[in-house]
N, C-alpha and C positions, 0 to 999 in steps of 0.2 A: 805428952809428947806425941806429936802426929809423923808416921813413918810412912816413906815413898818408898816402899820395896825393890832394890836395883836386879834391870837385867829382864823383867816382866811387864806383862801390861794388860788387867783383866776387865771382862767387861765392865761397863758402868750399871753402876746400881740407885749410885744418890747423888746423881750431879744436877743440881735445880737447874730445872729448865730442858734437861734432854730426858727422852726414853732409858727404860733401862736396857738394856744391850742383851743377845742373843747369849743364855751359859752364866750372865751376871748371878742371878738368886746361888745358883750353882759353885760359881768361885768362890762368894762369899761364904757358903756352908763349907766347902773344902779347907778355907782360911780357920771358919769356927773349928770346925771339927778336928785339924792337926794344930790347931797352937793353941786354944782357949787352955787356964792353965797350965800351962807348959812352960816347964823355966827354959826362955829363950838367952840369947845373946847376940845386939846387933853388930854387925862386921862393916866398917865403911870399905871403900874401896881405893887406890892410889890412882885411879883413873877419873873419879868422878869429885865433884864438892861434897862438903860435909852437909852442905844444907842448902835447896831449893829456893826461887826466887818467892816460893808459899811459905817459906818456914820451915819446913817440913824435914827432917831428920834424913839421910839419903843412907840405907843403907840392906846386907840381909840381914834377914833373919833366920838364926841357926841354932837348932834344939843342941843342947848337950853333949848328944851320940854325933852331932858333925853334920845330921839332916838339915840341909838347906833349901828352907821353903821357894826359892826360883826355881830349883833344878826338878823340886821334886812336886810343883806346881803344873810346868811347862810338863812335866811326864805324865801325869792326870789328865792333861787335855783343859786344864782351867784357866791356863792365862796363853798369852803368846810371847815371845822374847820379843825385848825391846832395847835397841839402842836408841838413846836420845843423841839428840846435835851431832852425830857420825863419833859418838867416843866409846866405842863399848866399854863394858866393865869385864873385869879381871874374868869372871866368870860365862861370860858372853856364846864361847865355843859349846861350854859342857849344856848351858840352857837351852842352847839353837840344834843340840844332838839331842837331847829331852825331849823339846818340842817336836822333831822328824819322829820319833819312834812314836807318840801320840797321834802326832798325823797320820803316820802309814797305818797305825791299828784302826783310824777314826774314832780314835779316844775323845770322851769329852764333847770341847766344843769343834772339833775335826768330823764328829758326825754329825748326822740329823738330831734336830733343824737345822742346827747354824752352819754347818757345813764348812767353819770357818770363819765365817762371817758374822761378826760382835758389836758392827759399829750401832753407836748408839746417835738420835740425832734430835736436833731441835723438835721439841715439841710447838714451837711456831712452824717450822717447817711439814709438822704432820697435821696440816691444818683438818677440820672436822669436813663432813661432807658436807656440801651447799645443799639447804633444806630444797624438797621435791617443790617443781612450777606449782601455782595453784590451778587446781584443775580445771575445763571449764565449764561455765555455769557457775560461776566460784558467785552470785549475788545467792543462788540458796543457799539455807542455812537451818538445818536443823537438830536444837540442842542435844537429842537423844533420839536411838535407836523407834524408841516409842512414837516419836513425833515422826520417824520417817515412815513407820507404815501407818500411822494414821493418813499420811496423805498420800498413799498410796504409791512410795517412791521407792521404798524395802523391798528386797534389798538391792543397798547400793554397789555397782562397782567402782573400781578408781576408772575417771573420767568423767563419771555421770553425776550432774547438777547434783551438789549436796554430800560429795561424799567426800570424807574427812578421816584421816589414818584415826583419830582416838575412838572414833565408830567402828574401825574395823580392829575387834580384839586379838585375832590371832595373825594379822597382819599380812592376811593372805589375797587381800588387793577385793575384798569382797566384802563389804562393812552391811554390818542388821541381818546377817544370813537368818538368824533364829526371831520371828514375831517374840518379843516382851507380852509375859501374861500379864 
């Protein structure tokens, strides 16, 4: 059974295709850590469906002693309150008073880094950087460090005929600084 926790919403961790989100690794061990274990009991709610357009069971999750993992999530700083479609849940007030006493401490994800900020986003959208122009001079070409101070081109900088980032090892824009014995 897959459960949609009502009332919260934490960062993304394993959603194919986005990043994982600012506090994610973080929610998740807060989740491991107070329920693995733990005899729970899920609570639906009179305000929401029994079960998402995913499948997915809609409801809390409530330890024994009455601890309610929304209430006592949004107070850690690991998730944010979340009303879906404008219907909050029965418990909406006491999670969005959880989530302010987080806040104002900068609990969790309310401090650095995220500040608050969790969204998590296309990883098309965080495209790679556009590889460096090729420099110019780009018809030289010399397979190894060796080859460029045999003709007497070592060492090279970036821009100068021949020089190629995998020649410069510590990548500090200066390739064959040390003559090869």
């Amino acid at each position: 059974m897959t459960v949609r926790i009502l009332g919260v919403d934490a960062p993304e961790t394993k959603k194919p295709g986005y990043t994982v989100g600012c506090w994610g690794p973080e929610a998740a061990r807060f989740a491991t850590d107070t329920l693995l274990n733990q005899p729970v009991q899920l609570v639906t709610d009179p305000t929401q469906d029994r079960v998402d357009r995913y499948g997915r069971t809609l409801a809390y999750v409530v330890k024994v002693d009455g601890w309610n993992f929304s209430v006592e999530a949004a107070r850690a700083g690991v998730v944010h309150s979340y009303v879906y479609n404008d219907r909050p849940v029965v418990k909406a007030t006491e999670i969005a008073a959880a989530e302010t006493h987080a806040r104002d401490a900068g609990t969790g994800l309310w401090g650095a880094p995220c500040n608050g900020n969790t969204d998590s986003v296309s990883e098309i959208a965080v495209a790679p950087p556009a590889p460096a122009p090729a420099p110019p001079g780009g018809d030289v070409y010399y397979k190894n460090c060796r080859a460029a101070w045999a003709a007497g081109a070592a060492p090279l900088r970036t821009g100068d005929a021949g020089y190629r980032s995998p020649l410069d090892a510590d990548g500090d824009g200066i390739a064959c600084e040390v003559r090869p014995n």
